[in-house]
LUMMARVEX-802687 format. One line per field, with one value per atom (N, C-alpha, C, CB): chain; x, y negated, z negated; residue number from 0. Coordinates in steps of 0.2 Angstrom, whole numbers. Last residue first. Glycine has a CB too. Layout:
BEGIN
cadena: [A	...] .
X: [X	...] .
Y: [Y	...] .
Z: [Z	...] .
num: [NUM	...] .
//
This chain:
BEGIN
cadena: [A	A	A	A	A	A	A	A	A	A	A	A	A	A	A	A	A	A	A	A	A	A	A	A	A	A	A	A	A	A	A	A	A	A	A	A	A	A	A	A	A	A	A	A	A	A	A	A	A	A	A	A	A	A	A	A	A	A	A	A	A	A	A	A	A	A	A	A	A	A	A	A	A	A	A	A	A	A	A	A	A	A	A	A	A	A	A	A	A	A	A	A	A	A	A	A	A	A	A	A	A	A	A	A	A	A	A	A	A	A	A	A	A	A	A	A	A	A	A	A	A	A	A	A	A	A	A	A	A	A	A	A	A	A	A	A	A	A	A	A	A	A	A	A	A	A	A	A	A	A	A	A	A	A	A	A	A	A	A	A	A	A	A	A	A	A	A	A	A	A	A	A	A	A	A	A	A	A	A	A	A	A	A	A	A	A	A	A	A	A	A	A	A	A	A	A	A	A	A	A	A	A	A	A	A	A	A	A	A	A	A	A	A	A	A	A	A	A	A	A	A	A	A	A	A	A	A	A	A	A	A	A	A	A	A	A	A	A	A	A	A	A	A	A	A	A	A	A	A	A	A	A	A	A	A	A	A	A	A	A	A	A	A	A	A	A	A	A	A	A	A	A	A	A	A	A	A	A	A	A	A	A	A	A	A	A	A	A	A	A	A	A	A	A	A	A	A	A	A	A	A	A	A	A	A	A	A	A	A	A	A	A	A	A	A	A	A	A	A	A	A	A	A	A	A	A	A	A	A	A	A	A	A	A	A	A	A	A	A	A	A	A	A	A	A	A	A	A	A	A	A	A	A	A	A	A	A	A	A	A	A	A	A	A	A	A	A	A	A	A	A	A	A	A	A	A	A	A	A	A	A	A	A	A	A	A	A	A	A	A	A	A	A	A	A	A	A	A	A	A	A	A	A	A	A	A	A	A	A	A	A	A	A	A	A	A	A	A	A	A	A	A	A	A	A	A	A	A	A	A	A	A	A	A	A	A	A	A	A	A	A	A	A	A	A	A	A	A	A	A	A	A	A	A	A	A	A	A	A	A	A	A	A	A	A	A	A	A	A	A	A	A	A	A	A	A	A	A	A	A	A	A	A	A	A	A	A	A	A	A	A	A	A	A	A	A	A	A	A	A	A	A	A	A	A	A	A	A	A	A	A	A	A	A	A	A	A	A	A	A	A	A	A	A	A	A	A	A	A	A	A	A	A	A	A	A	A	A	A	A	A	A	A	A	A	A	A	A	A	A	A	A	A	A	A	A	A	A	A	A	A	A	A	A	A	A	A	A	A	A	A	A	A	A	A	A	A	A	A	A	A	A	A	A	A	A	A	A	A	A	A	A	A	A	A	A	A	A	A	A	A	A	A	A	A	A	A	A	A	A	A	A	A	A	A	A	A	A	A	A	A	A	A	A	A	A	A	A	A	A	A	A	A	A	A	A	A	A	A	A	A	A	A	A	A	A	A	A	A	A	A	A	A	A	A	A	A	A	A	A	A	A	A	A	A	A	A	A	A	A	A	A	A	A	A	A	A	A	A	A	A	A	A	A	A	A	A	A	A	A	A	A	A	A	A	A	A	A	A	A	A	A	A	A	A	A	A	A	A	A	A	A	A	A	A	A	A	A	A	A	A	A	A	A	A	A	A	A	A	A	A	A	A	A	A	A	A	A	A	A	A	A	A	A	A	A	A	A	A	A	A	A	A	A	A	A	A	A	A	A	A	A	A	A	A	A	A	A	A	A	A	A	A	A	A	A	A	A	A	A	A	A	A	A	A	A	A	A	A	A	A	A	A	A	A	A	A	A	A	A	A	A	A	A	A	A	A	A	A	A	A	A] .
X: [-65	-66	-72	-67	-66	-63	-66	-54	-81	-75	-73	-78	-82	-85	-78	-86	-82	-80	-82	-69	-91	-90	-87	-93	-82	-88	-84	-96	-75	-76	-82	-69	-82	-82	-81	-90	-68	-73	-75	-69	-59	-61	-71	-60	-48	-55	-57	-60	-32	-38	-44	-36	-22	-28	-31	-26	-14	-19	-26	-15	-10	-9	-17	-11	-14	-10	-9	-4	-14	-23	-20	-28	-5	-9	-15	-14	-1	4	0	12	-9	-8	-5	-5	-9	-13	-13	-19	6	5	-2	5	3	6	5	12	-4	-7	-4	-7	4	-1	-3	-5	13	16	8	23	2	5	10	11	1	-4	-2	-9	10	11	7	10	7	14	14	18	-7	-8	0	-9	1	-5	-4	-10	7	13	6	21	-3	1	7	4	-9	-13	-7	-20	3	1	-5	-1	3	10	8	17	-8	-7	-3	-6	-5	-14	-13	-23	5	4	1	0	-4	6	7	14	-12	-15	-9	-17	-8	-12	-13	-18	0	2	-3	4	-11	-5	-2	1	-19	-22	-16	-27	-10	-16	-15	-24	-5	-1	-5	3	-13	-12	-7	-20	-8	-13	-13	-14	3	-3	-10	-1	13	12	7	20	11	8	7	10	14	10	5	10	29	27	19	31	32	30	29	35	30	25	25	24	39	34	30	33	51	51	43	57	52	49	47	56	53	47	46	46	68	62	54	64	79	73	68	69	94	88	83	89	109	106	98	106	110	112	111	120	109	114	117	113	95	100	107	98	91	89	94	82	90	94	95	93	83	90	93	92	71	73	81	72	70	70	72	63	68	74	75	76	57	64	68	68	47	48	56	42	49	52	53	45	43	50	55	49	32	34	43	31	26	27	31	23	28	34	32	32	17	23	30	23	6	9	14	6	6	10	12	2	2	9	12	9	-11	-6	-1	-7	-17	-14	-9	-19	-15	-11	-9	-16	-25	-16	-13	-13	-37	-35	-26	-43	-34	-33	-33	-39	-38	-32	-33	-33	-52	-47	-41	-47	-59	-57	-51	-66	-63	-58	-55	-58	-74	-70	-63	-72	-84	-78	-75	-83	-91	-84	-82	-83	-102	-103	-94	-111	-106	-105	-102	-112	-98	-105	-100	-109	-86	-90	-94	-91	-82	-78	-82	-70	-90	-92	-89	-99	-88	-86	-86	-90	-75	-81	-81	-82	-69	-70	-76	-70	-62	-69	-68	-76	-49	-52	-61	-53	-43	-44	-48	-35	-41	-45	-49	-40	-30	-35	-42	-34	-18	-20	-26	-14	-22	-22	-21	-14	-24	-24	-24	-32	-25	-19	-18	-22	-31	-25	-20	-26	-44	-40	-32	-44	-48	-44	-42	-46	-50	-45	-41	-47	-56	-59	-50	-68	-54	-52	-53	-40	-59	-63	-59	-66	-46	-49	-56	-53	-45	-41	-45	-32	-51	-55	-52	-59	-41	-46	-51	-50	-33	-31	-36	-28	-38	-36	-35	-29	-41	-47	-44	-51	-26	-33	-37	-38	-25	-21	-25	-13	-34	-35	-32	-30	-29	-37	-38	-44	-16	-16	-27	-14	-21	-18	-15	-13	-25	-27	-25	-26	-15	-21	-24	-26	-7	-5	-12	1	-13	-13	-11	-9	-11	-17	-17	-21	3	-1	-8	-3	7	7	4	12	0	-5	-1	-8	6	0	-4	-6	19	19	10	21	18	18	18	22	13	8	8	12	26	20	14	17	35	34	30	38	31	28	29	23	38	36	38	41	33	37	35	49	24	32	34	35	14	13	23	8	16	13	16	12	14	15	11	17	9	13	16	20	-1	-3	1	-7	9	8	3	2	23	18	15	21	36	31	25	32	47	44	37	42	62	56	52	53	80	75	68	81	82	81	77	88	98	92	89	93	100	101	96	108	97	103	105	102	87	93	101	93	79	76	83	69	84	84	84	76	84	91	90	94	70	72	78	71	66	64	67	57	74	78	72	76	65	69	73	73	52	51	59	47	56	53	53	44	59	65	63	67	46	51	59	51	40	39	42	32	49	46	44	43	43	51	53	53	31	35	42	37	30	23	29	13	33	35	33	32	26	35	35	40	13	13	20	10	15	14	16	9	18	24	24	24	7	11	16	12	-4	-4	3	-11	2	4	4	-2	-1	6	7	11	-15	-12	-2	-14	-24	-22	-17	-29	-22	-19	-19	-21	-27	-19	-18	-17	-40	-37	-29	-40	-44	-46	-42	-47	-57	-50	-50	-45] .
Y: [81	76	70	82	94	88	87	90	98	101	94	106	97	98	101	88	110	104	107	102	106	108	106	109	96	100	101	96	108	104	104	105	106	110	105	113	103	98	104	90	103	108	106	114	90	94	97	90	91	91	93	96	95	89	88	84	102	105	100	109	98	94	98	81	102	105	103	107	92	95	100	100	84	81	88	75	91	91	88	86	88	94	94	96	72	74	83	70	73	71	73	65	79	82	80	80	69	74	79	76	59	59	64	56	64	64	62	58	64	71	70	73	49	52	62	52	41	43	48	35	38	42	45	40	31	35	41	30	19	24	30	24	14	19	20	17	10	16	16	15	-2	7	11	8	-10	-5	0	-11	-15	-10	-6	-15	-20	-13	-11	-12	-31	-23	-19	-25	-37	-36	-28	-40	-41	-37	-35	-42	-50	-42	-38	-41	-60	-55	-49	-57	-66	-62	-55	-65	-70	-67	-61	-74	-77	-70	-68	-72	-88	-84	-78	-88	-93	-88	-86	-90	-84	-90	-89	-93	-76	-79	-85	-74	-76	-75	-75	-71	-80	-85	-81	-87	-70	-76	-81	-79	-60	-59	-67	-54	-64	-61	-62	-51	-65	-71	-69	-77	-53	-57	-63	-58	-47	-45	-47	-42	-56	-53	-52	-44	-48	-55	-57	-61	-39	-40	-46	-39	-38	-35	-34	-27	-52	-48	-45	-52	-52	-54	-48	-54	-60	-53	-57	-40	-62	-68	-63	-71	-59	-58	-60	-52	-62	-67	-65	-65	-54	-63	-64	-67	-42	-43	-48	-42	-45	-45	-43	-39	-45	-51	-50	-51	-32	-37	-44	-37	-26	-26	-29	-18	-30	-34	-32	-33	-27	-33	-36	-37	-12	-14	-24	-9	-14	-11	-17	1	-19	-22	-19	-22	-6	-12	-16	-15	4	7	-1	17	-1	-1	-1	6	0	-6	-5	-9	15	13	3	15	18	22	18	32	16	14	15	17	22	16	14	12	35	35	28	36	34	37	34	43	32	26	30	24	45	39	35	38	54	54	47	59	47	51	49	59	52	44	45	38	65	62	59	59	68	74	74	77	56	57	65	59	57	55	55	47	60	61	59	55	53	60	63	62	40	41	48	36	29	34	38	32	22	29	34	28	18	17	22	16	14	9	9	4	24	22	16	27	33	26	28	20	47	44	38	52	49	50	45	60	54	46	46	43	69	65	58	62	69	72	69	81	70	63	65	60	81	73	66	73	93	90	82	92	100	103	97	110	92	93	96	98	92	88	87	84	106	105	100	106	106	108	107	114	89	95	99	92	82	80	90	75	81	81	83	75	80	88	86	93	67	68	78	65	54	59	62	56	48	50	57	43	45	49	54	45	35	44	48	45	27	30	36	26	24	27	30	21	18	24	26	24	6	13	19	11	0	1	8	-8	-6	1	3	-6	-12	-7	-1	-10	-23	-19	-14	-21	-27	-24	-20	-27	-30	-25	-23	-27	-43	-37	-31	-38	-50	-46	-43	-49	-51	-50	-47	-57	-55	-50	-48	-49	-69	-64	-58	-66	-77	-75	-67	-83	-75	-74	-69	-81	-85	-78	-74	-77	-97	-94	-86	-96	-99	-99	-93	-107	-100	-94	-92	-92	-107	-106	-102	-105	-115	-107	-110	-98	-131	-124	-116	-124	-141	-143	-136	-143	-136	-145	-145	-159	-121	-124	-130	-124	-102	-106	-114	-105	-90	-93	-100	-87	-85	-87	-88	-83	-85	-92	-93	-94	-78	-76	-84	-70	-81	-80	-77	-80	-93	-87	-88	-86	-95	-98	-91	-104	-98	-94	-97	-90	-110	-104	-99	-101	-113	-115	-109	-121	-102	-107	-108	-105	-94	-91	-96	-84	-96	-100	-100	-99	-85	-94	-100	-98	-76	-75	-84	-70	-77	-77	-80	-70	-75	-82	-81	-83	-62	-67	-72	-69	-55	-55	-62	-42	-57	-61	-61	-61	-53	-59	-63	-59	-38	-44	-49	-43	-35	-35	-39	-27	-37	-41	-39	-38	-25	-33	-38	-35	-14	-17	-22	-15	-17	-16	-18	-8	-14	-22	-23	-21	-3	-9	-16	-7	8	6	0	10	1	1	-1	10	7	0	-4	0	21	15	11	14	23	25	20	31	21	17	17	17	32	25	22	23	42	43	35	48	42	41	40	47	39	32	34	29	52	45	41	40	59	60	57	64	50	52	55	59	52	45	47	40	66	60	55	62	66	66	62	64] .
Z: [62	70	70	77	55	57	65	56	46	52	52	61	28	36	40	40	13	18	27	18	-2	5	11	6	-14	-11	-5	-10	-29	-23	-17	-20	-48	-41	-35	-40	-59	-53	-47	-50	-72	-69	-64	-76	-78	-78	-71	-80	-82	-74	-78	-66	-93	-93	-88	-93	-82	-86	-90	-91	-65	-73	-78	-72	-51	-57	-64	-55	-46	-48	-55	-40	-45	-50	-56	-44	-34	-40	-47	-38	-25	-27	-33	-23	-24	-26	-27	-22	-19	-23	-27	-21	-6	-10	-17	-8	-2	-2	-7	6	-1	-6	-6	-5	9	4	-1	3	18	19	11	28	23	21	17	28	29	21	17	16	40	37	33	35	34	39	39	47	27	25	26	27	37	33	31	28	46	48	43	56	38	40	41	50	38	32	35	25	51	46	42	42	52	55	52	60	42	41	44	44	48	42	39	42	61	60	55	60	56	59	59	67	46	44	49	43	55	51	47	46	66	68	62	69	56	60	62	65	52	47	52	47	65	59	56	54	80	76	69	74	95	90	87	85	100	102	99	103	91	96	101	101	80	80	85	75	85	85	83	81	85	92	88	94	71	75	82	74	65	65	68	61	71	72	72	69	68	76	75	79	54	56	64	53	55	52	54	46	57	63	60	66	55	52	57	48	61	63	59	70	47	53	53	49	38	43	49	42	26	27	35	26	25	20	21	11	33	34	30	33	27	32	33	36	16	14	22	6	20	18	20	9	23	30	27	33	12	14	22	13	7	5	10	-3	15	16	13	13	11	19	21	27	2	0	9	-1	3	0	1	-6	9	12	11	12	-2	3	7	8	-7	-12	-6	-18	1	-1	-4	-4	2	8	6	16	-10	-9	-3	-7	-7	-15	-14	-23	4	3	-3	2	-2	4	3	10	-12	-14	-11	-13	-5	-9	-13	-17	2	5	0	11	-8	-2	-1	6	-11	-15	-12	-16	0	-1	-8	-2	2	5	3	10	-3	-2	-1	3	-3	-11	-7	-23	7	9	1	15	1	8	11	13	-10	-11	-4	-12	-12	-9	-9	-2	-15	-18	-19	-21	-3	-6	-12	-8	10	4	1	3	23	19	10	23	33	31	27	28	47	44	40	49	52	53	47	51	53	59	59	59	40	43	51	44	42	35	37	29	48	52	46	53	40	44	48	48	30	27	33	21	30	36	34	40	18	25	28	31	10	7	14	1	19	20	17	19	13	21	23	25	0	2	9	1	-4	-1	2	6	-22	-12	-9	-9	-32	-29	-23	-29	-41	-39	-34	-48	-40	-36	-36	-40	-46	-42	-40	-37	-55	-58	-54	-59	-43	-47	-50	-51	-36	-32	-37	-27	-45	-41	-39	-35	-48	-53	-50	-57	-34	-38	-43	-40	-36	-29	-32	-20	-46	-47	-40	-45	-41	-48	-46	-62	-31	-30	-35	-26	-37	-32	-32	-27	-46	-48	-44	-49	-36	-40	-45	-43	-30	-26	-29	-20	-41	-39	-34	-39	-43	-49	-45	-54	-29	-32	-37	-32	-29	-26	-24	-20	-40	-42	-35	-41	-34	-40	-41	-45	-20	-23	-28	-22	-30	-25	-26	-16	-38	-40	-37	-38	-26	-28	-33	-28	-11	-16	-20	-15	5	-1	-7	1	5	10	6	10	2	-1	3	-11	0	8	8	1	3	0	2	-6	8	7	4	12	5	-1	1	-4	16	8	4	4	26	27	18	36	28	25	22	19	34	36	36	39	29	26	31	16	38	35	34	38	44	41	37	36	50	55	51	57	40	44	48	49	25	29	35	31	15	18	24	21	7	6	9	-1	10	12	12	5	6	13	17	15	-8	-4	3	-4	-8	-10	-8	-18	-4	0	-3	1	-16	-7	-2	-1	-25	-24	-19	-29	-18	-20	-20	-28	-18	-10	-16	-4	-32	-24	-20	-18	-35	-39	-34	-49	-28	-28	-32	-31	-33	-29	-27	-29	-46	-46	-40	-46	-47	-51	-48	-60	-42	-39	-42	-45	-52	-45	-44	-40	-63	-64	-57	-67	-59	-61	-60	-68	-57	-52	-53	-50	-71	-65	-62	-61	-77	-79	-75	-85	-69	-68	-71	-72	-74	-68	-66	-63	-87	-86	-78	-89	-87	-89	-88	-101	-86	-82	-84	-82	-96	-90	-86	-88	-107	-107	-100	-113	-102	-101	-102	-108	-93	-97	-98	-103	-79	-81	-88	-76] .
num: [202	202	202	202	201	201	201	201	200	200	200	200	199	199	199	199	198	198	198	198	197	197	197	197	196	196	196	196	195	195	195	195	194	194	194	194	193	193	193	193	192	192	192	192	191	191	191	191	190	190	190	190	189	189	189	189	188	188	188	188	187	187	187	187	186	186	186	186	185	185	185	185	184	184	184	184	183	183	183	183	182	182	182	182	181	181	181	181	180	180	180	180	179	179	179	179	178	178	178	178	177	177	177	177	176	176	176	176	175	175	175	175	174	174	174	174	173	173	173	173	172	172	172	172	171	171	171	171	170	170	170	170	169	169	169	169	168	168	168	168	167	167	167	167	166	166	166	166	165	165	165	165	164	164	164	164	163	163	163	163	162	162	162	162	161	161	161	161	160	160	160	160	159	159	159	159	158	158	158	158	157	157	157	157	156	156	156	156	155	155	155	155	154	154	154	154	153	153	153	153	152	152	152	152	151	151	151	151	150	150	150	150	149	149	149	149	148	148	148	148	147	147	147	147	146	146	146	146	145	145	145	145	144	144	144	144	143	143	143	143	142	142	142	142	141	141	141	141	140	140	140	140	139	139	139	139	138	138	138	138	137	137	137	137	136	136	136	136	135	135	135	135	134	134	134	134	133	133	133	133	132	132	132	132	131	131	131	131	130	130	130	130	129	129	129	129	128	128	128	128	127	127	127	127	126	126	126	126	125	125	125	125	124	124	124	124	123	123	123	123	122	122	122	122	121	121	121	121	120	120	120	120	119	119	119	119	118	118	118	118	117	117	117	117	116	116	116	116	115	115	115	115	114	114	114	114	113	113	113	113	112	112	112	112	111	111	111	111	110	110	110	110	109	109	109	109	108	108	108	108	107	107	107	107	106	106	106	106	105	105	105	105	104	104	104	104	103	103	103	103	102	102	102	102	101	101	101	101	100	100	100	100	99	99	99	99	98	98	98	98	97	97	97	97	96	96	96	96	95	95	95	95	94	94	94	94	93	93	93	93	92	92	92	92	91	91	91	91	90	90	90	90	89	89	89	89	88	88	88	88	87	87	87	87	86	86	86	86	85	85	85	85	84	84	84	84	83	83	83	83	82	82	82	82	81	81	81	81	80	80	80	80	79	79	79	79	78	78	78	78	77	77	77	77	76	76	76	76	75	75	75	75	74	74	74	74	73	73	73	73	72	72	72	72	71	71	71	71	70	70	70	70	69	69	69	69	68	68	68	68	67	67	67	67	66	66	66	66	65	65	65	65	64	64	64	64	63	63	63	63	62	62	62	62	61	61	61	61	60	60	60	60	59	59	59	59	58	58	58	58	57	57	57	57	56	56	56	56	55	55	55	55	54	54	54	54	53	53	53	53	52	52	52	52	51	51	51	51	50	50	50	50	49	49	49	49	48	48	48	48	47	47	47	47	46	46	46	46	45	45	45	45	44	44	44	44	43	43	43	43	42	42	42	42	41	41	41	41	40	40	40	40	39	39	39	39	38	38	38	38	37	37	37	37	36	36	36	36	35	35	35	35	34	34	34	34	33	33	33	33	32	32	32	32	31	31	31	31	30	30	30	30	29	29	29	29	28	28	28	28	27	27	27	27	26	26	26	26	25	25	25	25	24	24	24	24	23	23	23	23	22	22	22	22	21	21	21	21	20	20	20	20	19	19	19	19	18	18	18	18	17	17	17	17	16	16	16	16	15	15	15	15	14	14	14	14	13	13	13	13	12	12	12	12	11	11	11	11	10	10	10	10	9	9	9	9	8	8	8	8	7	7	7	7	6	6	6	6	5	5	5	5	4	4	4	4	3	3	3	3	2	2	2	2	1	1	1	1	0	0	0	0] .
//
């Protein structure tokens, strides 16, 4: 693909991705000020003084790289993805892998680095607006989530797994709108014209 066809889909994300993270950052700062009771339970922004929004600041900057580098990849590879995962987009996820560039899964991993890029944004979305329950003095059900998971674990690991699962499964939801997504792409006449490869059976 060439570059003009990449960079508008990319600069959309990038908008989404800000817009997005700049709602959770500030609804988390109402939420914290909405009075006792409420604390952030995302333990990498915390610091010796409580939340950080230094902290935060820096690990949306790079979790937005992140996440512009996966949407590029779906983008850039997007005529690769084998027709029958465009039907079957949650039947795609069935089998794990670790390496999306190997000839043996680019049929897929396309879909899926969309899937994710679409499911952090829609994360973030759902963290503000659990903020802004908290700041309204209602009970956040993210937050219920993670501290259920943490009095069984620990917070590092608590949040992080309430966290990693929320985000596989809007992936995994979300898989049928990327799908879409990567349809509407293939149609962009700037696509270069990529033989797909062959596809397995599902399962």
């Amino acid at each position: 693909m060439t570059r003009p066809a990449i960079l508008p889909p990319a600069l959309l994300y990038a908008v989404a991705y800000l817009l997005a993270s700049g709602w959770d950052l500030w609804t988390t700062m109402l939420a914290l000020r909405a009075g006792a009771g409420v604390h952030e339970g995302n333990v990498f922004t915390l610091a010796d003084v409580g939340y950080s929004l230094g902290r935060a600041g820096a690990i949306t900057l790079m979790g937005g790289l992140a996440q512009l580098a996966l949407f590029v990849f779906g983008v850039r590879n997007v005529t690769r993805i084998a027709p029958l995962w465009l039907d079957r987009p949650l039947a795609s996820f069935r089998r794990p892998y670790l390496n999306p560039w190997s000839r043996r899964h680019i049929d897929r991993s396309p879909l899926h680095a969309l899937s994710y890029a679409l499911a952090f944004i829609s994360l973030r979305l759902l963290a503000a607006g659990n903020n802004w329950i908290l700041a309204e003095g209602g009970t956040g059900p993210l937050g219920l989530l993670v501290t259920w998971a943490t009095r069984l674990t620990t917070p590092l690991i608590g949040f992080a797994l309430s966290m990693g699962g929320l985000y596989l499964l809007l992936a995994l939801a979300l898989s049928p709108l990327a799908a879409g997504l990567a349809r509407w792409l293939m149609n962009d006449p700037a696509l270069p014209s990529v033989p797909l490869p062959r596809a397995r059976n599902a399962g």
